[in-house]
C-alpha positions in Angstrom: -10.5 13.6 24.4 -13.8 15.1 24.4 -15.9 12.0 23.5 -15.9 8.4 24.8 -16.4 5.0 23.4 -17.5 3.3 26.5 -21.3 3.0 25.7 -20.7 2.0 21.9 -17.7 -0.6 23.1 -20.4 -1.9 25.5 -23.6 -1.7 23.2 -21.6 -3.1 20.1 -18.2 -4.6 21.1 -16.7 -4.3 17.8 -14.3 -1.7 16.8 -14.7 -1.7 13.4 -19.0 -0.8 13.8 -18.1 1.9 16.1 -15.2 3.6 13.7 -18.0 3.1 10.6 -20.1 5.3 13.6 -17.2 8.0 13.9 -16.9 8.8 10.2 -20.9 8.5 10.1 -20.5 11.4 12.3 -18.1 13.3 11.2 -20.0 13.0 7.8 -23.2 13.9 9.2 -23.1 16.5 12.0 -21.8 19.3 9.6 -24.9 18.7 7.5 -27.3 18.6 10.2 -25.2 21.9 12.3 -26.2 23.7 8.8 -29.5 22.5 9.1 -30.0 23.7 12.6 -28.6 26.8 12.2 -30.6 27.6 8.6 -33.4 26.8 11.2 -32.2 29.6 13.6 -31.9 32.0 10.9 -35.4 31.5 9.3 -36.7 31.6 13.0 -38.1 28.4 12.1 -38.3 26.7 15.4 -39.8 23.2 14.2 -36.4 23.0 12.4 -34.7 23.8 15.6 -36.3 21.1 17.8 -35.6 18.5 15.0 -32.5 19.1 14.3 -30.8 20.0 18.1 -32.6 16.6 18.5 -31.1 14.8 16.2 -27.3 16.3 16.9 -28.1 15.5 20.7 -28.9 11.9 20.1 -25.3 11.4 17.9 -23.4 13.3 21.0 -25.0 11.1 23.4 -23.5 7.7 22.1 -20.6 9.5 21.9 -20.5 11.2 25.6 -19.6 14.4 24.6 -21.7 15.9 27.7 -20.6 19.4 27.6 -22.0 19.9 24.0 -24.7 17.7 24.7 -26.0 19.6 27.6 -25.9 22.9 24.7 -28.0 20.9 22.6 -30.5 19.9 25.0 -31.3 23.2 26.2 -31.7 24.2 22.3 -34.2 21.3 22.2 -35.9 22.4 25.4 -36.3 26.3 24.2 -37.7 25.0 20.9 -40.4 22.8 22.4 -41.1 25.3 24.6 -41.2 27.8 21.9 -38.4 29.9 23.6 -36.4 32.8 22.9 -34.2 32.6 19.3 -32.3 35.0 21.0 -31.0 32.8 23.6 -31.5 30.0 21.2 -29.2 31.5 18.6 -26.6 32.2 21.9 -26.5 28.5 22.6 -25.9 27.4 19.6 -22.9 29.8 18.8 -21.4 28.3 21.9 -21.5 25.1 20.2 -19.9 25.6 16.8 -15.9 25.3 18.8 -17.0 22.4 20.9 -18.4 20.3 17.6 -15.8 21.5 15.3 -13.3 20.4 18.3 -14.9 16.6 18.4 -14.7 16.4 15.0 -11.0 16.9 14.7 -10.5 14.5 17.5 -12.5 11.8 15.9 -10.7 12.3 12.9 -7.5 12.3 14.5 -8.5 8.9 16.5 -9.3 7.1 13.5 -6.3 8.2 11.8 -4.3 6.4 14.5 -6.1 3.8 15.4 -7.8 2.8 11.6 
């Protein structure tokens, strides 16, 4: 399993909050991948920070470090007005890996919902 519970468990102890969280998730995160990657496209690199932002918050409560570490260096090119080249790299190396927690979190709370 690439993401943990451990930090939701221990910041909200209840189950049924952190599944609502999940499908939050694997609502949201497709909209706001589109959103970063329109961003990439348009070189528009304020959409960039925001968004690789936002997707790296949602991973972190979820420890998914591997794809959160990806994001974080999209933030830090972004702020830093970096290369979209290398930008646009990292973030194709991210499309598996979120696709991948997303199947797994749907697969969780179809066992465990």
């Amino acid at each position: 399993m690439d993401f943990k519970l451990d930090y939701l468990i221990d910041l909200l102890g209840d189950y049924d909050a952190i599944h609502d969280m999940m499908r939050l998730f694997i609502h949201q995160v497709p909209e706001d991948i589109a959103m970063l990657e329109s961003g990439i496209e348009r070189e528009d690199i304020e959409a960039v920070r925001i968004y690789s932002h936002k997707i790296k918050s949602s991973l972190a409560m979820f420890q998914v470090e591997a794809l959160r570490v990806l994001m974080e260096k999209i933030e830090h090119l972004s702020r830093n007005k970096g290369s979209m080249l290398e930008i646009s790299e990292l973030y194709e190396q991210t499309r598996p890996l979120v696709e991948n927690v997303q199947n797994e979190m749907q697969e969780y709370l179809s066992t465990h919902c």
